[in-house]
C-alpha positions in Angstrom: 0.0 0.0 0.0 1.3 3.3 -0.8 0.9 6.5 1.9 2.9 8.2 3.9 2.5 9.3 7.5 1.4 13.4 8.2 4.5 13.2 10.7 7.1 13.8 8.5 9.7 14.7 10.5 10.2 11.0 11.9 12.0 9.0 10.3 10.9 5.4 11.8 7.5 5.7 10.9 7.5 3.6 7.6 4.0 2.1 7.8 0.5 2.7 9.0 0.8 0.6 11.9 3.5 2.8 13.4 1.7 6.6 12.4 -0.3 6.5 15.7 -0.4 9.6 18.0 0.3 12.7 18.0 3.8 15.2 16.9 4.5 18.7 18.1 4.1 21.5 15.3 5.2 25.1 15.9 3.5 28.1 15.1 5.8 30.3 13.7 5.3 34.1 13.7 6.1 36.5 10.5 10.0 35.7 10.6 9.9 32.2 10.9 10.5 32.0 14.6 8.2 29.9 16.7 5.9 31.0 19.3 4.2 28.1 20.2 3.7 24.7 19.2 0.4 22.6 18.8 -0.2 19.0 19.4 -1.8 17.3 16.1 -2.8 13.6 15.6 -0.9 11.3 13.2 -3.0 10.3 10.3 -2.1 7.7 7.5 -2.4 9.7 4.2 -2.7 7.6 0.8 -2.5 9.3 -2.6 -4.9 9.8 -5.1 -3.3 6.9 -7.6 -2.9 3.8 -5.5 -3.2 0.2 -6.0 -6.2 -0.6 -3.2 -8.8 -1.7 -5.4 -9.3 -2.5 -8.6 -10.8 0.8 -10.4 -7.7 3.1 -8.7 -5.4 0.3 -10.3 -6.6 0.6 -13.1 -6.5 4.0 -13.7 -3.1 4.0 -12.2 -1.5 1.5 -14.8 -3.6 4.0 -17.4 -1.6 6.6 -16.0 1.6 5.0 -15.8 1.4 3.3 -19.5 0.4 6.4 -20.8 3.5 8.1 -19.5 2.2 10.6 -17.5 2.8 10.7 -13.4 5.2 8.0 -13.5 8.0 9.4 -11.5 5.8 10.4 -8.9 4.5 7.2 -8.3 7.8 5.6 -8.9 9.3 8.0 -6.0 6.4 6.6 -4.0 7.1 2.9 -5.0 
């Protein structure tokens, strides 16, 4: 299954089971310095071509023969 965990900043999360919780985000005022920080669940996000059923694998492989989006979904791969 392809996705990728909102938690991007952590490195050992490499599958759904392990995106679980929550990560720190700062809020960052008008230079780019933080302020404060937030507390935001972990959520399992899964692109828009993916292989987990049958009509979004097909249209994927359409993409993909077709020559269009196939380095994204190879980077994702």
């Amino acid at each position: 299954m392809l996705g990728t965990c909102s938690d991007l900043d952590d490195g050992n999360i490499v599958d759904k089971a392990g995106c679980v919780g929550k990560y720190k985000v700062d809020i960052l005022d008008f230079n780019g310095d933080p302020i404060d920080f937030e507390m935001v669940d972990r959520e399992w996000i899964v692109p828009s071509n993916n292989y987990d059923n049958v009509l979004e694998s097909m249209s994927t492989f359409f993409e993909i023969s077709t020559l269009e989006m196939w380095p994204d979904m190879m980077f994702l791969a």
